[in-house]
VOGU-3710 file (C-alpha; in Angstrom, 3 decimals, decimal comma):
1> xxxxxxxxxx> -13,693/58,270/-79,257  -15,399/61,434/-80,356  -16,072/64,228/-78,148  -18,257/66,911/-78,003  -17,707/70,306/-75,869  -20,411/72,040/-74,042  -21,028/75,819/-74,013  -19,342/78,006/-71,312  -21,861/77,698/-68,277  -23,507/74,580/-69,716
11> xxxxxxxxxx> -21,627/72,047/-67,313  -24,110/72,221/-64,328  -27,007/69,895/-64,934  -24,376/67,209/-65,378  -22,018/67,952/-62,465  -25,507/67,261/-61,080  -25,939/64,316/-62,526  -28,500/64,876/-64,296  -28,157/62,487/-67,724  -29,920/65,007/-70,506
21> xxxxxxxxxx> -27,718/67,036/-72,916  -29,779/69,414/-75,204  -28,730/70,294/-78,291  -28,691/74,162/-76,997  -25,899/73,384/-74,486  -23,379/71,929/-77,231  -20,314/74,186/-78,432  -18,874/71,894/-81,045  -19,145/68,611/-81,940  -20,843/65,240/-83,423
31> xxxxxxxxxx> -20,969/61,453/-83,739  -23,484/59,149/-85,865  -26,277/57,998/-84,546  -26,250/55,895/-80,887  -22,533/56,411/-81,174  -20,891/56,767/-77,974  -19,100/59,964/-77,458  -16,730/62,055/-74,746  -18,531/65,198/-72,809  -16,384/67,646/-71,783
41> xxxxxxxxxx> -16,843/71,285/-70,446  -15,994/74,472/-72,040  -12,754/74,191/-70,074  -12,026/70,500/-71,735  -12,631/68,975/-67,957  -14,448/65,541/-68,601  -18,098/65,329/-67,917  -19,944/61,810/-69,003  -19,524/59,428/-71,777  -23,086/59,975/-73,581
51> xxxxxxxxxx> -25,379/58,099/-76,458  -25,320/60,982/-79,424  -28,504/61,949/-81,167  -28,179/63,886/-84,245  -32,247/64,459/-84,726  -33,096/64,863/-81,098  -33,366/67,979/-79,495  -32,108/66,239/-76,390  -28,386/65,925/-78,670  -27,009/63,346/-75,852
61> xxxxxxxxxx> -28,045/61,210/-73,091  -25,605/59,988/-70,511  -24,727/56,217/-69,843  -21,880/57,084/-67,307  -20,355/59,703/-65,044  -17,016/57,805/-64,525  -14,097/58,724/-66,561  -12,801/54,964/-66,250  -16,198/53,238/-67,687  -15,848/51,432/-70,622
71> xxxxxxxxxx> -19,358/51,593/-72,716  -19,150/47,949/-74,017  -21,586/44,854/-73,627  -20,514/43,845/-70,227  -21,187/47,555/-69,102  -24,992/47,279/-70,746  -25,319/43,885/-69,436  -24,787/44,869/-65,939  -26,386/48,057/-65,856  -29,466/45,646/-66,590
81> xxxxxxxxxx> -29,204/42,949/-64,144  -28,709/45,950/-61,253  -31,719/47,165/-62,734  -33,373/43,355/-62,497  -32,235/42,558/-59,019  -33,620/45,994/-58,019  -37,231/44,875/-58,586  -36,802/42,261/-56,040  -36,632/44,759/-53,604  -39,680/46,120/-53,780
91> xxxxxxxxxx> -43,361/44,428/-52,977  -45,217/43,627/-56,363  -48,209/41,930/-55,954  -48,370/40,873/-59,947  -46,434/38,550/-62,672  -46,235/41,772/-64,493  -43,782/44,015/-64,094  -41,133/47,025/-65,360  -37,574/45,846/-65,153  -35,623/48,910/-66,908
101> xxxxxxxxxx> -37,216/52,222/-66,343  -34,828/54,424/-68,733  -32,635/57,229/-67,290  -33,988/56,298/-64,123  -32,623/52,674/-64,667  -29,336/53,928/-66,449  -30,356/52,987/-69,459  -31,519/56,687/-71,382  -34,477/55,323/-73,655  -34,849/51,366/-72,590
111> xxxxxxxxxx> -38,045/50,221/-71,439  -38,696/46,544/-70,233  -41,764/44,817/-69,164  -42,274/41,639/-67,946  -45,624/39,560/-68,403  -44,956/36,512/-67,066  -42,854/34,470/-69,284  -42,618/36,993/-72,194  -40,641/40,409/-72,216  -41,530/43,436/-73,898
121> xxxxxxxxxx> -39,060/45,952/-74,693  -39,160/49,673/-76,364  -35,735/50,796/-77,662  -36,639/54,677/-78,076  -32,867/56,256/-77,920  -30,408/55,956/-80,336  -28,089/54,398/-77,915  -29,994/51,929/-76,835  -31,186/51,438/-80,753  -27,656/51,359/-81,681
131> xxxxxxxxxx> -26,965/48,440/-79,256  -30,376/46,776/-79,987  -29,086/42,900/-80,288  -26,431/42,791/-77,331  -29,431/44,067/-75,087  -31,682/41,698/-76,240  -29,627/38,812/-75,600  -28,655/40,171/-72,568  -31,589/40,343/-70,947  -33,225/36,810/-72,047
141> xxxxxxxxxx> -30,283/35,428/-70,385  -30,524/37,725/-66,726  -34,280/36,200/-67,064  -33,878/32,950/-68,032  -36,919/33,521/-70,964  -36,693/32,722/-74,548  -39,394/35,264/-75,762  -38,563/39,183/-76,203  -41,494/41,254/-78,471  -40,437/44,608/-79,514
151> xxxxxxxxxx> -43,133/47,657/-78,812  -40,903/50,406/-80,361  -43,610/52,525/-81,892  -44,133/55,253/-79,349  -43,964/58,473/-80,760  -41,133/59,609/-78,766  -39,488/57,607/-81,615  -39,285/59,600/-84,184  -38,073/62,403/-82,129  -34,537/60,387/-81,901
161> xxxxxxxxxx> -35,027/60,005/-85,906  -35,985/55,874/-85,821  -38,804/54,721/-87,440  -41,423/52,248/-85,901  -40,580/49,045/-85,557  -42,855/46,076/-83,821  -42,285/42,275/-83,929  -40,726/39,281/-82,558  -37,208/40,162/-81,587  -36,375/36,775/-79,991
171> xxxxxxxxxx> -38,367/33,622/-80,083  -42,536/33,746/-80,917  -45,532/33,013/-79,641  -48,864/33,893/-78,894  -48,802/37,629/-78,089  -52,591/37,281/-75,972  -51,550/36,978/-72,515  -53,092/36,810/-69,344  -51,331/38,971/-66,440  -52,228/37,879/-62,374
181> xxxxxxxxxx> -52,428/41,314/-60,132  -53,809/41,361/-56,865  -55,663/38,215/-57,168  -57,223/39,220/-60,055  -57,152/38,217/-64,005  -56,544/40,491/-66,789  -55,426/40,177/-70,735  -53,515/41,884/-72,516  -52,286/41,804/-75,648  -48,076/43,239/-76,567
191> xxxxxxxxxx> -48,729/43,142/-80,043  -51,721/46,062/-79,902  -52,085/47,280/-76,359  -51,036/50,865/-75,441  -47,212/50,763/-74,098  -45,831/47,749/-73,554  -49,026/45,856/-73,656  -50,717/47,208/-69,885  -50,428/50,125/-67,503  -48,204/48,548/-65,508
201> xxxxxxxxxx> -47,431/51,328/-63,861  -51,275/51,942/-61,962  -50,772/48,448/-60,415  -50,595/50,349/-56,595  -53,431/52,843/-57,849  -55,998/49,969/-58,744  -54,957/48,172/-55,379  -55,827/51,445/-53,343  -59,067/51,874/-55,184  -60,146/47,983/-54,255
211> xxxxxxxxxx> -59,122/48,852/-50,835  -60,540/52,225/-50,321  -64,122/50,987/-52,221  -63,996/47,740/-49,556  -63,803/50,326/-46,915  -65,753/53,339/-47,896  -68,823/51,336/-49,254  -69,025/53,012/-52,861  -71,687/51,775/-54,635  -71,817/53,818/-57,295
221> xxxxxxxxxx> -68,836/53,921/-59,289  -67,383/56,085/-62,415  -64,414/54,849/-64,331  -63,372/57,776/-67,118  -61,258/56,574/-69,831  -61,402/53,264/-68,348  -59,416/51,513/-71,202  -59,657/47,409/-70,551  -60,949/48,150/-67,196  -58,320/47,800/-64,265
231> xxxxxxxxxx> -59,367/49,997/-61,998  -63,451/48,711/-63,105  -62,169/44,879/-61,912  -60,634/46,643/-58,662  -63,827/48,267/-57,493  -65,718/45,244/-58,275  -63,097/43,137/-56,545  -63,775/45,552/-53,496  -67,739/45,383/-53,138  -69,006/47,659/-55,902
241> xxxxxxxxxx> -72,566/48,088/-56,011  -72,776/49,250/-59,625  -69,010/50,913/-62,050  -70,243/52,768/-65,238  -66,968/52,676/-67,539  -66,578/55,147/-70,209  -63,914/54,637/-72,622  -64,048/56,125/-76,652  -62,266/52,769/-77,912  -64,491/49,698/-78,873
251> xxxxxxxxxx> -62,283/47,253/-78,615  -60,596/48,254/-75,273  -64,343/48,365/-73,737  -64,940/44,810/-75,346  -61,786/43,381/-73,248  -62,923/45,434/-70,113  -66,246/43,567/-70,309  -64,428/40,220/-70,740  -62,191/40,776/-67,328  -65,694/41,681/-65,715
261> xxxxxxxxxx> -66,603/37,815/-66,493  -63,216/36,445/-66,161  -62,985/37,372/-62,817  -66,538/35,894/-61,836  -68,054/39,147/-61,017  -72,007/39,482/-61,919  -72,099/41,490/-65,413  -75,467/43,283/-64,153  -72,702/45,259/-62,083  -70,813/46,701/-65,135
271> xxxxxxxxxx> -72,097/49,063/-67,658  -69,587/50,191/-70,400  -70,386/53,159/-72,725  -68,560/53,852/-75,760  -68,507/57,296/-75,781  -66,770/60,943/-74,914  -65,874/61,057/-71,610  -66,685/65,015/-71,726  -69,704/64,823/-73,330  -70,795/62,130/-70,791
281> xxxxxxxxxx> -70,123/64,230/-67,725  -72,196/66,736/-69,274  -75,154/64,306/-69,614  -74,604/62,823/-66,374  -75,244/66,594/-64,832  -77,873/67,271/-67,044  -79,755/63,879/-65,677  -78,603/64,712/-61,885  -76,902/61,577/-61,670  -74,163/61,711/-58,727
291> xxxxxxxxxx> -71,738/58,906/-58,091  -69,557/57,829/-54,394  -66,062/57,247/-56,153  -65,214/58,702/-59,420  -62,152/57,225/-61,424  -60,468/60,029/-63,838  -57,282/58,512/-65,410  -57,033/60,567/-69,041  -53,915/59,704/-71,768  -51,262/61,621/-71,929
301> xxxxxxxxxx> -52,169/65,399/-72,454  -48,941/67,200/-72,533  -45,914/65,673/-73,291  -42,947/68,282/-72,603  -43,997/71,932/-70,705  -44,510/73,450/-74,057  -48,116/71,640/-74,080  -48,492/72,301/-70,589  -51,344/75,550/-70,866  -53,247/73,922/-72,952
311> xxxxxxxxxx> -53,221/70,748/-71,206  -54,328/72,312/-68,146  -57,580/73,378/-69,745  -58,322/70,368/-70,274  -57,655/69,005/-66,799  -59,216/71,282/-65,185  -62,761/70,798/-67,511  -63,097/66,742/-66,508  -62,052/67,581/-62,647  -64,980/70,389/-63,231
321> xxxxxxxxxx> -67,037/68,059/-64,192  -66,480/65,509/-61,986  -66,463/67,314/-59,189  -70,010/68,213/-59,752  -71,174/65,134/-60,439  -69,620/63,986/-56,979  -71,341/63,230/-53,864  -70,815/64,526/-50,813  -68,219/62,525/-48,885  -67,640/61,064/-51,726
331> xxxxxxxxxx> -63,828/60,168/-53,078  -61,646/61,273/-56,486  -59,208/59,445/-57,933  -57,871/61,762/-60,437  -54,539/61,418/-62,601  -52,018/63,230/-64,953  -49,969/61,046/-66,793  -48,172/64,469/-69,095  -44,543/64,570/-68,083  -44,965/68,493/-68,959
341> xxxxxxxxxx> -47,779/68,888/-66,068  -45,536/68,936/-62,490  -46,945/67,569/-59,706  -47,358/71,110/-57,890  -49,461/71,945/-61,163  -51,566/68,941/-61,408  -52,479/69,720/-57,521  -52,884/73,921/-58,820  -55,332/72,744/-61,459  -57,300/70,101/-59,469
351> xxxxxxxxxx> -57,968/72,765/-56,706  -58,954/75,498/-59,340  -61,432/72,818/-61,316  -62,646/72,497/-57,596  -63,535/76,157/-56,565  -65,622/76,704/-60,191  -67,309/73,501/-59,176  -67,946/75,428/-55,992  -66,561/71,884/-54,396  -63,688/71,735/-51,310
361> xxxxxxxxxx> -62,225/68,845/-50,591  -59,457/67,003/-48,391  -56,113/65,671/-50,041  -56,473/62,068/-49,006  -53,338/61,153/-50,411  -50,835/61,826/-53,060  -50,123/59,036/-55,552  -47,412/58,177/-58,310  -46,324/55,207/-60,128  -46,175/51,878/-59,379
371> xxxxxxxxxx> -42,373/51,693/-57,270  -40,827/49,211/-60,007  -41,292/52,834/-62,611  -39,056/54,496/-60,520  -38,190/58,598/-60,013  -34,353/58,521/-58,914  -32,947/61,551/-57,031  -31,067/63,447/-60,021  -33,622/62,887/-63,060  -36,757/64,638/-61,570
381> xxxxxxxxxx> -38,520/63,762/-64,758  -39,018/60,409/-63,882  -42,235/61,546/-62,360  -44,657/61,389/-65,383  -47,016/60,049/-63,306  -49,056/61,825/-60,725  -52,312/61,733/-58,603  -54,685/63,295/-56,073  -57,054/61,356/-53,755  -59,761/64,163/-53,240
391> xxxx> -62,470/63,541/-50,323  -65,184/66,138/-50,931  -66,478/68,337/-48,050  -69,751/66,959/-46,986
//
């Protein structure tokens, strides 16, 4: 087994448990790629057994804390069935969901979906990469499914030094599926759709938004960067008058319409617009248009804190402008999904887009990700995910 010894000092975030090792924190050392190696402190004391990463600036990421662990198939295979049987313990109203959530799941760089009889997996560490096939068979058999399609072309990728790679991994078959949340009907498609396939991980957002639209009475709704429409179905689904859904991707607006139908809701209640969500603020101000509930749910604008300033411009322009284009009493739903934008941030930003909009509001609630994408205790960064339910000050 090779080993690799950290720098004087460097020992901390790991007696923490936390499962990152960057490449600034290593004294000596290597292994190949995905190769298991031995962490030890300055001192030689034993740390973690850890997945090496040659190209990453995050050198090593942790698969155990025990001395005694063997890092062999049974280990993966039962680090993934906890992860399964965990999902059971939470309430998911959907035949979609995450089963392995990464770091947060034990498994540094894993992600699994599952869309009803068909699981979708990203292998984006070398570890994980390195043990590709035992995982795969692994976790058809914990499922009892035959079908596994491979979504490993996030950018985060290349960062470990793996190329893209999509496809079949075990069995075939249509890759257009239809996912049942809340009662309602969506599609999806693994083989083109952002992630996995589906935000998965809004599930508990969209339900909230139904709910709070069924009991507020909005009747004029604004979905921003509404991709296929989730969160347009879940106002409709609770007693939308009217959702205007702006999203800058034809083909994602074409598949929102089609859930609009599929779900037997009148089509005179939808508009879609194909166009700049900033630019259509704008407009919408210019016009004096003002809307009840307003939907902002943007991509990823800063992935690590080094994109975090600039990011934050840009958050705080749409909250701006939605702000202004909010009624009074009326309700913002309003997201960061950066994992370099913290949660006391996003709320910082929100509140400053707020007082140039001349706007106050009350902090409804606080949201996060859907419980089956999990934050755990000693990996903080689980939290990509963040949101603000803003009631503005009649």
């Amino acid at each position: 087994m090779k080993t690799i010894r950290l720098k004087e000092g460097k020992e901390r975030s790991l007696q923490r448990r936390h499962p990152w090792i960057f490449d600034s924190a290593i004294a000596r050392g290597g292994a190949d790629p995905g190769e298991t190696v031995r962490v030890e402190s300055s001192s030689g004391q034993f740390l973690a057994w850890a997945a090496f990463s040659p190209s990453s600036r995050i050198r090593a990421r942790v698969w155990s804390f025990d001395e005694a662990q063997r890092i062999d198939a049974p280990f993966l295979i039962a680090t993934c069935d906890r992860a399964i049987r965990a999902r059971d313990r939470f309430d998911i109203q959907s035949d979609g969901r995450r089963l392995i959530h990464g770091e947060s799941d034990g498994l540094p760089g894993l992600i699994v979906d599952r869309y009803g009889d068909t699981l979708v997996a990203q292998f984006l560490g070398s570890g994980v990469e390195r043990w590709k096939g035992v995982i795969a068979d692994g976790l058809l058999r914990l499922t009892g499914l035959s079908r596994l399609y491979e979504r490993s072309d996030a950018s985060s990728r290349s960062l470990e030094g793996l190329p893209p790679v999509t496809g079949w991994l075990r069995g075939e078959g249509p890759t257009e599926l239809t996912l049942r949340e809340h009662g309602w009907s969506l599609t999806l498609d693994v083989a083109t759709g952002h992630k996995t396939g589906f935000y998965l991980d809004q599930r508990d957002s969209r339900r909230k938004f139904a709910d709070a639209t069924r009991r507020l009475g909005f009747q004029k709704v604004l979905n921003c960067y509404c991709y296929t429409g989730g969160f347009t179905v879940a106002a409709l689904a609770g007693g939308a008058g009217h959702v205007t859904s702006i999203d800058s991707s034809g083909p994602a607006l074409e598949r929102a319409a089609t859930h609009v139908r599929l779900n037997g809701f009148d089509a005179d209640r939808a508009t879609f617009l194909d166009a700049d969500v900033n630019a259509s603020l704008r407009r919408f101000i210019e016009e004096g248009r003002r809307f009840d509930a307003i939907v902002l749910d943007p991509p990823k604008l800063a992935p690590t804190a080094a994109h975090a300033e600039r990011a934050a411009r840009a958050y705080k322009d749409i909250n701006r402008l939605a702000f202004k284009l909010l009624e009074p009493g009326g309700v913002l739903f309003t997201y960061s999904c950066s994992g370099g934008i913290s949660a006391d941030l996003f709320h910082k930003i929100v509140a400053s887009a707020g007082l140039d909009a001349g706007v106050d509001g009350y902090i409804g609630e606080r949201l996060g990700g859907a419980p089956d994408h999990p934050m755990t205790i000693n990996f903080p960064e689980g939290e990509y995910l963040k949101g603000l339910v803003v009631v503005r000050k009649a």
